[in-house]
MARZA-122146 format. One record per atom (N, C-alpha, C): x, y, z. Coordinates in pm, whole numbers, padded with zeros to 5 digits, always signed. Example, Ala and Ser with C-alpha at 12.3 -4.5 7.8 and 13.67 -1.06 7.14 Angstrom:
<sites>
+01319-00569+00780+01230-00450+00780+01320-00330+00780+01285-00225+00708+01367-00106+00714+01290+00003+00787
</sites>
This chain:
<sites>
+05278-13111+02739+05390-13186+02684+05511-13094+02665+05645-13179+02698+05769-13076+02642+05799-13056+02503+05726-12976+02442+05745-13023+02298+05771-12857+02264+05909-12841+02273+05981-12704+02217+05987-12683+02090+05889-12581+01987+05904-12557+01825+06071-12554+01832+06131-12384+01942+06293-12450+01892+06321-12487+01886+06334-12625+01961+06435-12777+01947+06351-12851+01863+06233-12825+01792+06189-12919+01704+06232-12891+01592+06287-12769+01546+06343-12674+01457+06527-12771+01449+06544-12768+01567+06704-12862+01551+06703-12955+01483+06585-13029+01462+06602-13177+01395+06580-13145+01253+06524-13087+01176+06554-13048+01035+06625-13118+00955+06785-13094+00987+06907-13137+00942+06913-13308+00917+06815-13345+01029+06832-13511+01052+06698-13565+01062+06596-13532+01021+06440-13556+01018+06471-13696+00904+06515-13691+00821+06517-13861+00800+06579-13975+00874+06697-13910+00974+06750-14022+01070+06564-14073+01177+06552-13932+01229+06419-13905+01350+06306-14004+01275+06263-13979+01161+06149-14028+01041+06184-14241+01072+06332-14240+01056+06354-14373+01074+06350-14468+01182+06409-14335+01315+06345-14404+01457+06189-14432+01456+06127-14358+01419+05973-14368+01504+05908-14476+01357+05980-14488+01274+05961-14603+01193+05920-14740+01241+06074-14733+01279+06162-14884+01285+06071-14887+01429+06030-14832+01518+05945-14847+01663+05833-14862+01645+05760-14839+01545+05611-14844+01505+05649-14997+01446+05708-15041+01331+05722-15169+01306+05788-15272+01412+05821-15203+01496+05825-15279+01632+05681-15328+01748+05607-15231+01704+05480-15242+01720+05357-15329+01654+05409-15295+01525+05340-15390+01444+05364-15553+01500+05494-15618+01487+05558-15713+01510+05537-15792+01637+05501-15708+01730+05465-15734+01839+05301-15818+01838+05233-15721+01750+05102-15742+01758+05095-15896+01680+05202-15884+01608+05187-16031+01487+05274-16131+01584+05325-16155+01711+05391-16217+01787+05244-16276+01894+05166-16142+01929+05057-16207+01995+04983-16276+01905+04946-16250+01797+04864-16376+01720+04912-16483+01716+05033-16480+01700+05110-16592+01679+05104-16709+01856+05097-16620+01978+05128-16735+02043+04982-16763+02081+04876-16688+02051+04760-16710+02114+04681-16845+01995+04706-16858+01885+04695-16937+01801+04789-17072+01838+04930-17075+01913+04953-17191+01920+04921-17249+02044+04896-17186+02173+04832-17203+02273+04698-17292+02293+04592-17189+02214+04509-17230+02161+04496-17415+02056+04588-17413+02008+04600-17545+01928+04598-17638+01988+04743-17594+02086+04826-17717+02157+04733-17744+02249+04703-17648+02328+04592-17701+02469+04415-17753+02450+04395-17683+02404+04325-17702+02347+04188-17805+02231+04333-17791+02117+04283-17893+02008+04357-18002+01993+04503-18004+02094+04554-18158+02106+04665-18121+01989+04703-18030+01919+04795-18030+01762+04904-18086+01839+04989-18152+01749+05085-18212+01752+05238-18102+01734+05322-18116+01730+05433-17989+01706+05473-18022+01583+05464-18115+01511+05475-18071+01345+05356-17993+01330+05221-18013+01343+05097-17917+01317+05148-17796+01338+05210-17717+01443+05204-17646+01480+05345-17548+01408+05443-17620+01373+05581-17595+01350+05583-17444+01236+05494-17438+01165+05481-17275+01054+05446-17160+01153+05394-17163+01255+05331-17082+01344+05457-17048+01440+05537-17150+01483+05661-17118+01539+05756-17073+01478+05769-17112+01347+05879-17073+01279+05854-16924+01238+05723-16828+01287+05633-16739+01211+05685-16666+01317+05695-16717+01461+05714-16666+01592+05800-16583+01594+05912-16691+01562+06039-16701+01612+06108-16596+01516+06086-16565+01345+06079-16479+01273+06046-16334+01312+05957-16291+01361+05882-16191+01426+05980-16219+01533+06027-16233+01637+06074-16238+01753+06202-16146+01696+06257-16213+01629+06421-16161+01556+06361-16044+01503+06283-16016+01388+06271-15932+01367+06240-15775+01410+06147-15780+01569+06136-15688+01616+06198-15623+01669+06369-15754+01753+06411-15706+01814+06527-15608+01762+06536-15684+01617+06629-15573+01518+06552-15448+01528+06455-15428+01512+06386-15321+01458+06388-15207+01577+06405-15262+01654+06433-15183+01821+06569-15179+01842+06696-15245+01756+06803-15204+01816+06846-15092+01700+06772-15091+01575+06783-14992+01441+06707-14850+01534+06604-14883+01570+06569-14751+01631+06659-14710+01707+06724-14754+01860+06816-14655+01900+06919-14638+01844+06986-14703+01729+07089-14685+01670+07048-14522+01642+06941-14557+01567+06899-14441+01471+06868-14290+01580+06788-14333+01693+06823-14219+01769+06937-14155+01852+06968-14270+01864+07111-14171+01958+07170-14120+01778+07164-14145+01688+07233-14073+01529+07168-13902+01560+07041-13904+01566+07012-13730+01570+07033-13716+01658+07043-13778+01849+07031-13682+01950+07242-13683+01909+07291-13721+01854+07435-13716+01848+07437-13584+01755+07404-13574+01643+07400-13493+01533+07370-13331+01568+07225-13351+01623+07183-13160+01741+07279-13227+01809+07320-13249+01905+07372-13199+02000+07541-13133+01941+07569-13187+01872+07705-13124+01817+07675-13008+01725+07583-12981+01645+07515-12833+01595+07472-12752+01678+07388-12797+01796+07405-12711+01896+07528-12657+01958+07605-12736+01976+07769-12700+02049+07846-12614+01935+07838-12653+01814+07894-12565+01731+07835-12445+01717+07726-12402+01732+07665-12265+01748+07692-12211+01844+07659-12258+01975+07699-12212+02114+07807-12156+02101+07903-12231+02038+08076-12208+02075+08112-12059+01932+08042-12084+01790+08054-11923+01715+07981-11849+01776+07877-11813+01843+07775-11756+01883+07867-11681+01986+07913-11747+02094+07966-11718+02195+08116-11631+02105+08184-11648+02055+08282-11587+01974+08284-11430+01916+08163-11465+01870+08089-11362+01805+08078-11257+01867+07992-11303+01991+07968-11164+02114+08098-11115+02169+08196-11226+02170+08333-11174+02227+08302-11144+02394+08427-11065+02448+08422-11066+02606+08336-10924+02630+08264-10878+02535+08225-10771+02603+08080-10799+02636+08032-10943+02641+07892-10997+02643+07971-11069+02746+08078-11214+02746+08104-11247+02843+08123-11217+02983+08161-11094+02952+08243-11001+03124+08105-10963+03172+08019-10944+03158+07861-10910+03176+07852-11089+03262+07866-11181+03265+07853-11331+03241+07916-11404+03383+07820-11522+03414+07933-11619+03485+08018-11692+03405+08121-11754+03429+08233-11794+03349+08122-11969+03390+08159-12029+03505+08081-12138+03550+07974-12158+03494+07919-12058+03520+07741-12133+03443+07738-12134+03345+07849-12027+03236+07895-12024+03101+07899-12203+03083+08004-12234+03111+08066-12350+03089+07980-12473+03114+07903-12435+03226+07783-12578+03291+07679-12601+03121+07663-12459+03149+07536-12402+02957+07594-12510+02870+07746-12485+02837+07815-12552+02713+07811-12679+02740+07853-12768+02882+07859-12892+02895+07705-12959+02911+07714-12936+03026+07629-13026+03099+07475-13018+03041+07454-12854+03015+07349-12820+02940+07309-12927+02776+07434-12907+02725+07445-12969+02564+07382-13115+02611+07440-13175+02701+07478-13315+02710+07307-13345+02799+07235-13283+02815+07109-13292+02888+07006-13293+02762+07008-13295+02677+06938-13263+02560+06928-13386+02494+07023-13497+02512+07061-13637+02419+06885-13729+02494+06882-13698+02594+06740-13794+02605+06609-13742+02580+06641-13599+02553+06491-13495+02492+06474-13570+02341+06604-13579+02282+06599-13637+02093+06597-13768+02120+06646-13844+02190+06680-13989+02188+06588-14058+02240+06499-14015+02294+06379-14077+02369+06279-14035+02346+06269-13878+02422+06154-13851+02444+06056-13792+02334+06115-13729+02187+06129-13723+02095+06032-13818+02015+06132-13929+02002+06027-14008+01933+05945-14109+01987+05969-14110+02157+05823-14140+02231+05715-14102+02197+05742-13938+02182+05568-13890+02161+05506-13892+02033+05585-13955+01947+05501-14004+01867+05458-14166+01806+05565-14242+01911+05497-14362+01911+05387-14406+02019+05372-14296+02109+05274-14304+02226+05120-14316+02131+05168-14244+02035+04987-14238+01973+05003-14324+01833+05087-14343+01780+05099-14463+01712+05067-14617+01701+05145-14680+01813+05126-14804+01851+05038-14856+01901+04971-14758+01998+04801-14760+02072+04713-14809+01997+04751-14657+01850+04608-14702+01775+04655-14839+01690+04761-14843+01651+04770-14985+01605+04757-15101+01642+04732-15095+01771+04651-15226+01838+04522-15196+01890+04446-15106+01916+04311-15016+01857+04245-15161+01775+04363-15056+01663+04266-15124+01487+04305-15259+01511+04326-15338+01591+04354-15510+01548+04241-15540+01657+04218-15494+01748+04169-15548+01924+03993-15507+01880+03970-15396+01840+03776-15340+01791+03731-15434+01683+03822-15492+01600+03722-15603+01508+03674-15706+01586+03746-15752+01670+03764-15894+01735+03691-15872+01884+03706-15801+01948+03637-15774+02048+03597-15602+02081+03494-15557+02038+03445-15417+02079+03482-15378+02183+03411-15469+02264+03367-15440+02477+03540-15387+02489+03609-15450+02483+03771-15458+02522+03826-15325+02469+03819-15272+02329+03835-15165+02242+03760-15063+02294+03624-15032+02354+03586-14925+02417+03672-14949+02573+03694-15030+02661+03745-15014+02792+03883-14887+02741+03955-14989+02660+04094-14949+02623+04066-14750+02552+03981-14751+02459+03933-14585+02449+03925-14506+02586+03849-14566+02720+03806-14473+02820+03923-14472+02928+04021-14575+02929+04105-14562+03065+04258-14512+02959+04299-14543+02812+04390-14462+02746+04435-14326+02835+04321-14256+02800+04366-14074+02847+04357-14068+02991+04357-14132+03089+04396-14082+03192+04535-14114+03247+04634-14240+03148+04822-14157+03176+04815-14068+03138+04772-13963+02958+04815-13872+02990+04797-13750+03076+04678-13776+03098+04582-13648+03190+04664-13659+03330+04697-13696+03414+04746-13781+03521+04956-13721+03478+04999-13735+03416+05110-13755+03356+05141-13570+03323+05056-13512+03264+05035-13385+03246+05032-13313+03408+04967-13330+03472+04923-13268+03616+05069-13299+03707+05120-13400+03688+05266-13470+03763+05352-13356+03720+05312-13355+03563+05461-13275+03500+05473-13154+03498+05363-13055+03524+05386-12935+03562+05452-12890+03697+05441-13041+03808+05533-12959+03915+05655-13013+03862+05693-13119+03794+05814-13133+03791+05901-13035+03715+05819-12962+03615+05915-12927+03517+05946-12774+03605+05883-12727+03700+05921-12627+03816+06033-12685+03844+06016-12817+03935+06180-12865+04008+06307-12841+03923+06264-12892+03787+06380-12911+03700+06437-12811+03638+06327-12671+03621+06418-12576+03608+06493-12538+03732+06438-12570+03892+06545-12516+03961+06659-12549+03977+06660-12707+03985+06743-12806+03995+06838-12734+03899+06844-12719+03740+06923-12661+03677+06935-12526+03709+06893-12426+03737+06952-12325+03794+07077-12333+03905+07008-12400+04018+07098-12408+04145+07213-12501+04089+07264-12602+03999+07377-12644+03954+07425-12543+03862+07383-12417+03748+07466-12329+03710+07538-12185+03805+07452-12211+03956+07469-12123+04040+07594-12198+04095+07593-12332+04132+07718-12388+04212+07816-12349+04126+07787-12416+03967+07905-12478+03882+07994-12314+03893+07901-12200+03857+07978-12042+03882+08054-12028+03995+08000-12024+04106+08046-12050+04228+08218-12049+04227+08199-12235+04189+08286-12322+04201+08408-12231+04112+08407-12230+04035+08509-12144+03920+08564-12059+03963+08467-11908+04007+08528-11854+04073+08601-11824+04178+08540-11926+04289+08675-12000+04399+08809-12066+04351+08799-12108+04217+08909-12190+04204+09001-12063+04133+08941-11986+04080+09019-11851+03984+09065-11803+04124+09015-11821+04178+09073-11644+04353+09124-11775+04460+09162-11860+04434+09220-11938+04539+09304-11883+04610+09426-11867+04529+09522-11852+04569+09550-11717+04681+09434-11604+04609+09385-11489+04713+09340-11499+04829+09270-11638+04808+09130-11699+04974+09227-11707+05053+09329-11783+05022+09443-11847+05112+09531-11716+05158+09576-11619+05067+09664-11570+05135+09583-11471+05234+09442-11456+05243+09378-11368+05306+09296-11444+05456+09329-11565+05426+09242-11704+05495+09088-11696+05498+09072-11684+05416+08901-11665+05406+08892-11802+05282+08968-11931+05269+08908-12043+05218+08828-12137+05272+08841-12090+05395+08717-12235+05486+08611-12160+05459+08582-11995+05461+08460-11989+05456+08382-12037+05339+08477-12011+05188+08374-12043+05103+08424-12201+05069+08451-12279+05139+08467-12416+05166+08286-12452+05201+08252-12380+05286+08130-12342+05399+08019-12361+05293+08018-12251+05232+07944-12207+05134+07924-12289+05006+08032-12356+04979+08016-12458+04884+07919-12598+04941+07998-12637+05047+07915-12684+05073+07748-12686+05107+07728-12528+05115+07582-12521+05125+07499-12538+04981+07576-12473+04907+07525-12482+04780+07508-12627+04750+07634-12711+04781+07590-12856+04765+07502-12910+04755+07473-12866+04929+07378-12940+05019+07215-12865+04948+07210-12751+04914+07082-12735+04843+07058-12805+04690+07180-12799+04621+07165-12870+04502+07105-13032+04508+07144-13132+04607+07132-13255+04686+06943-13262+04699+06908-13125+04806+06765-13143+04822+06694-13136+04651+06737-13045+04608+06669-13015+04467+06659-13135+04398+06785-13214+04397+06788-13330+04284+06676-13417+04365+06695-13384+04490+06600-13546+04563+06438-13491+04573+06394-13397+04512+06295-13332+04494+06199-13386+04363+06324-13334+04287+06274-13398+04130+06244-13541+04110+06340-13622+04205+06344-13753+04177+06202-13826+04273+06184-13757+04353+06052-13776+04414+05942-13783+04321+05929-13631+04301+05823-13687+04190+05839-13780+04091+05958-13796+03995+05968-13874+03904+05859-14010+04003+05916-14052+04091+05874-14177+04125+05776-14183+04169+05683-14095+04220+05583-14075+04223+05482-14074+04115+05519-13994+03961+05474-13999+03847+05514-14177+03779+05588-14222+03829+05599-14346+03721+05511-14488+03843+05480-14419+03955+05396-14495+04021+05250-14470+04019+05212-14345+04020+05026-14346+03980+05078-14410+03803+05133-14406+03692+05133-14455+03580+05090-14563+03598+05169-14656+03660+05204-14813+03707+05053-14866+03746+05006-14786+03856+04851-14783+03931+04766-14794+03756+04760-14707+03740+04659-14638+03601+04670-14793+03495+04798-14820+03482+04809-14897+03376+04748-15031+03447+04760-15081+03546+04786-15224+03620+04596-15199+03640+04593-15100+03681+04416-15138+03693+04316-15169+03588+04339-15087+03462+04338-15089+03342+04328-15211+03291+04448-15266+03282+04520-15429+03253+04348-15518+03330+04448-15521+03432+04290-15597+03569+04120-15561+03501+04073-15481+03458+03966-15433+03383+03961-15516+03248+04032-15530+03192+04019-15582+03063+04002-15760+03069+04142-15805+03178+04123-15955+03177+04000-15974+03286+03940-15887+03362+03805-15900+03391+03680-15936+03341+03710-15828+03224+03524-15817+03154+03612-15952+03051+03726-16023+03050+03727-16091+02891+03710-16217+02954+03808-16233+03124+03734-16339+03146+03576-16399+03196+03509-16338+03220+03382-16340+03229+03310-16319+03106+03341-16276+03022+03257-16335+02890+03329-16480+02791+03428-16516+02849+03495-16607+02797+03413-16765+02880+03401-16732+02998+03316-16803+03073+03191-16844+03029+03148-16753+02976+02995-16802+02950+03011-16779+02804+03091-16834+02733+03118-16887+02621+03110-16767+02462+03118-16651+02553+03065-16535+02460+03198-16510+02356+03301-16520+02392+03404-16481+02338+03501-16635+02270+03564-16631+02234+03649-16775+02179+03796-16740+02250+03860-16877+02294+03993-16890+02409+04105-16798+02277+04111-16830+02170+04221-16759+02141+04192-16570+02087+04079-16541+02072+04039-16434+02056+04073-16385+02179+04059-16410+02303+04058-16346+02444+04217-16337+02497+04298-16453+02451+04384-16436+02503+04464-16333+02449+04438-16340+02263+04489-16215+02236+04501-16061+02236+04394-16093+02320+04355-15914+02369+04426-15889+02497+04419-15999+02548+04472-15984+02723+04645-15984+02672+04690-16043+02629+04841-16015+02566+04885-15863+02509+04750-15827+02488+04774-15703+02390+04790-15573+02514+04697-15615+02581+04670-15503+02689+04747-15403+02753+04822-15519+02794+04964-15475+02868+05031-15329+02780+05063-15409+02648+05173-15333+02570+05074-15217+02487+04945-15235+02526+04937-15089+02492+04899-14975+02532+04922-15035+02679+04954-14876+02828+05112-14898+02763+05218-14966+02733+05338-14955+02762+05390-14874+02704+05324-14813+02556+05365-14702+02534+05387-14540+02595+05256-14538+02652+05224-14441+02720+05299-14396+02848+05361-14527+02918+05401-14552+03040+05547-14482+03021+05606-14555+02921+05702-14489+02877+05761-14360+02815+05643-14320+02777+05627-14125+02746+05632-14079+02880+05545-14136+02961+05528-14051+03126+05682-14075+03208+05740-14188+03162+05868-14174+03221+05992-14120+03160+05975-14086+03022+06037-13957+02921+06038-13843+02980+05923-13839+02994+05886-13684+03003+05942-13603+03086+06001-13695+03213+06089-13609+03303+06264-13594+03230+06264-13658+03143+06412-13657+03078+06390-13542+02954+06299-13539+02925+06235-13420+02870+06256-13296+02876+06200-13295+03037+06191-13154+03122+06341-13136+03115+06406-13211+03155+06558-13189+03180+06637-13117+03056+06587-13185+02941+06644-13099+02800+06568-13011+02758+06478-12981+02815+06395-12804+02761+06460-12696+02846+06453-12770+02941+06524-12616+03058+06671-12626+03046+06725-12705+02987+06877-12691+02942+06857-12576+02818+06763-12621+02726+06780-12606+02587+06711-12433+02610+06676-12386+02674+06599-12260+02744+06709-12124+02731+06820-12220+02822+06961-12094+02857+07022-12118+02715+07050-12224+02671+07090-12247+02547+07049-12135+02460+06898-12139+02416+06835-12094+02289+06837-11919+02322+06904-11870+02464+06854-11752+02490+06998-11701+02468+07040-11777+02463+07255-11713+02430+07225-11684+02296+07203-11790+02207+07190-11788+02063+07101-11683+02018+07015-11681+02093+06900-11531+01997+06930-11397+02042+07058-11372+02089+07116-11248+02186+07180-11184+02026+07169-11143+01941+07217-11078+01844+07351-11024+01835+07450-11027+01743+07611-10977+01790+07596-10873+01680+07527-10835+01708+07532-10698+01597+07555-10592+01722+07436-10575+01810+07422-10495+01970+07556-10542+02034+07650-10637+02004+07776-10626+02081+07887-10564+01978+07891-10546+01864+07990-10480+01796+07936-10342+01736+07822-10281+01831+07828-10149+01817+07841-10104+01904+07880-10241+02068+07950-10165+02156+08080-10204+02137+08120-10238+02061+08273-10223+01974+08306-10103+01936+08252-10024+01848+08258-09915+01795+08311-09801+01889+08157-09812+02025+08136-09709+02064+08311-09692+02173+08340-09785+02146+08463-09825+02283+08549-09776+02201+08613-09820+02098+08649-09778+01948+08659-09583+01923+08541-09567+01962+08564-09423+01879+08620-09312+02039+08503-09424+02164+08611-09330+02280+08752-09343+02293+08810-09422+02237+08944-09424+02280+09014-09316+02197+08943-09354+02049+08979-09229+01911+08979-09071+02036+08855-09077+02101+08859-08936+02133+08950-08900+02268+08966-09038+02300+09080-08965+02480+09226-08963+02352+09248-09000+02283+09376-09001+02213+09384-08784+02131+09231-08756+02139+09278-08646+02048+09228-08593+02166+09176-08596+02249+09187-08520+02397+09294-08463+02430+09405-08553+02428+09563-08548+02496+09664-08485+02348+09620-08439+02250+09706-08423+02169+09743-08494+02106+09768-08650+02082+09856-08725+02059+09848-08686+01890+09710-08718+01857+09734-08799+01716+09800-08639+01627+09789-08575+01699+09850-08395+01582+10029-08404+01625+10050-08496+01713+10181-08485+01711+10259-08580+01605+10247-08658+01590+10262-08796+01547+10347-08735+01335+10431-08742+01374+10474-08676+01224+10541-08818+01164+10530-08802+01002+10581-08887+00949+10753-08910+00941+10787-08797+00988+10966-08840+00990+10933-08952+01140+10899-08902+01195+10896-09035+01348+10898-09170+01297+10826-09214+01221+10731-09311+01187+10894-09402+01170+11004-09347+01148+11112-09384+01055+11173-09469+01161+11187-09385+01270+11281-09442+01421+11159-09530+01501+11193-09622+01574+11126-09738+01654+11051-09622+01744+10921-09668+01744+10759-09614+01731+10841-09666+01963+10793-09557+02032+10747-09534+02178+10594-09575+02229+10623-09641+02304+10439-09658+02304+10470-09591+02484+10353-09480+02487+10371-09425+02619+10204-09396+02638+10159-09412+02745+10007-09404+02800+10060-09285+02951+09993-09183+02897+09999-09093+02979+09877-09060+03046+09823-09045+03179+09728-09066+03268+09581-09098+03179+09577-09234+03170+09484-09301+03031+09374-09334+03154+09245-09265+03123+09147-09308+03196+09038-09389+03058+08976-09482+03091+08875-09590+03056+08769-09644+03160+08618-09636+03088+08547-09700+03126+08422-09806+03021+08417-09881+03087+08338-09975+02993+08198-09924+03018+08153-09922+02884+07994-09892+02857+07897-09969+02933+07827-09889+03056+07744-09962+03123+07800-09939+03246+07908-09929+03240+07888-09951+03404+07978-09832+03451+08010-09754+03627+08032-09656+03638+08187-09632+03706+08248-09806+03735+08375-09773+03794+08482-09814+03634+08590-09685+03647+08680-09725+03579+08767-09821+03609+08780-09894+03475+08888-10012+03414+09028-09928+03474+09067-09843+03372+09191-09767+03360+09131-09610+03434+09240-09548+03567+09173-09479+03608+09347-09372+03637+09353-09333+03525+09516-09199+03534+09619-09315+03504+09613-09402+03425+09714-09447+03406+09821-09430+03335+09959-09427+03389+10073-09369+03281+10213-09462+03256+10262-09524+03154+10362-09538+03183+10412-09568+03097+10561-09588+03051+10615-09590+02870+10651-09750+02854+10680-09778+02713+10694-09899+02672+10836-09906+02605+10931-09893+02653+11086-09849+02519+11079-09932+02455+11124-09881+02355+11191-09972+02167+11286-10071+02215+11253-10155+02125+11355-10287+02157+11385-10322+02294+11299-10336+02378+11336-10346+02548+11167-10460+02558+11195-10589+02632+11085-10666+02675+11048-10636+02815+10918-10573+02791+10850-10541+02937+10721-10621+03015+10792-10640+03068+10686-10719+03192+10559-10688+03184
</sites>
């Protein structure tokens, strides 16, 4: 399962909004189950025992109650989830964006600017169906099951053990799918922070491509990157559909198994018409949970391997970047008393408009071996604006 402690750590802040989705979806569950009693009891009446529709009219009005009610209870849940996947995702962006501050450009220049930016966008914005869905899927996947479990084993056993033995094979099945996918999906997101860099830096050196004519080539090149990003996405999406089709198989045979063994004991009079029908009503909706985790789960994958580059910016410490502050800091202190300067520097000067002059100023940045500034010299006059 995609189930990241760090991003489970994000919801903290909003664990009573999260607490209220998988609520309001479980009593959506409930409601459901009190909707099948409800029509298998009037079914049962009407066909049956001949009831008249005043007989029947508390049972509809019971329906129709439950009908409204669930469907509130399902539009309170996504209210309530898109509330936390809205909530992290803007605490995430607000960290990203001090975090990133913090380190300053001497972590950035190390950095793609593009994939920087893909991280901040596209990354943030990939995360809303990890909280908004998939989130509190996985815990109505095992919720709602057993809550129609406990209604379906009083009333019919046989049906309640089928439903125990064919349950675990979406997830078993669903698990095996999702390990290749969640491969694709980290590449898939790689090869779009590789374009999105790309792309940036063609658009920063344009104006260079052109005057040198070397823009068709990385015209060329973009387009290849495209064209690999294209296979990748149609990779992932393969499987997706592949995974939400053995589901479909798993669940539909399942289903077929149950109104099997119920109609054949209903036949030979073992079972009662509204007891049976309410199990066969039930059936359906309680693969549908599951079905719907297995088709999460790839929206899932998509916000872990976002949330991956994310969580690895953030745990980069800015302490190790402002003691390469220092160290930049105290070399400059020392090319300044290299050259004499600071023993010249008298306080009558201080009086007349201060010269700023860089006389053959060599610099290099920590880490790496070509100089920034390599003999550079040249003066700045008082009261004069220089280019």
């Amino acid at each position: 399962m995609n189930l990241d402690k760090r991003l489970t750590r994000q919801t903290r802040p909003v664990r009573l909004s999260l607490a209220l989705t998988i609520s309001l979806g479980w009593l959506a569950g409930i409601l459901l189950v009190l909707q099948a009693y409800m029509l298998s009891q009037i079914i049962s009446r009407v066909f049956l025992d001949s009831q008249a529709l005043n007989d029947i009219s508390t049972l509809l009005i019971v329906l129709l109650v439950a009908a409204l009610l669930r469907a509130g209870a399902l539009w309170g849940s996504e209210i309530a989830a898109g509330t936390v996947a809205g909530q992290v995702k803007t605490t995430l962006r607000e960290q990203l964006f001090d975090h990133l501050t913090a380190l300053g450009p001497a972590y950035t220049r190390g950095e793609q600017s593009g994939e920087l930016v893909s991280t901040a966008t596209r990354g943030i914005e990939e995360l809303d169906a990890y909280f908004s869905q998939y989130l509190p899927q996985l815990a109505l996947a095992a919720l709602i099951p057993l809550t129609i479990l406990g209604f379906i084993i009083p009333l019919d056993l046989l049906s309640g053990i089928v439903l125990l033995i064919t349950a675990p094979l979406i997830p078993f099945f669903m698990i095996l799918i999702g390990s290749l996918a969640s491969s694709l999906t980290r590449k898939q997101f790689t090869t779009l922070s590789r374009m999105s860099a790309h792309f940036l830096d063609v658009l920063q050196g344009l104006t260079t491509l052109k005057i040198f004519g070397r823009n068709r080539e990385q015209a060329q090149i973009i387009a290849r990157i495209s064209d690999r990003f294209r296979d990748t996405t149609m990779g992932v999406l393969r499987v997706a559909f592949l995974s939400a089709l053995v589901l479909e198989m798993l669940a539909t045979i399942s289903t077929a198994i149950i109104a099997v063994e119920i109609g054949l004991r209903l036949l030979y009079g073992r079972v009662s018409f509204e007891e049976a029908f309410f199990v066969l009503i039930l059936a359906p909706e309680f693969y549908l949970p599951l079905r719907l985790l297995g088709t999460r789960f790839h929206a899932g994958a998509s916000g872990v391997t976002a949330a991956q580059r994310i969580l690895e910016v953030l745990e980069i410490p800015p302490r190790s970047i402002r003691i390469n502050h220092k160290e930049e800091s105290s070399l400059l202190h020392s090319v300044a008393r290299s050259h004499g300067e600071a023993n010249r520097i008298k306080r009558a000067e201080l009086a007349q408009p201060p010269h700023i002059r860089f006389d053959g100023v060599y610099y290099t940045y920590p880490g790496t071996d070509r100089p920034t500034l390599d003999g550079v010299s040249f003066e700045l006059p008082p009261r004069q604006k220089t280019a």
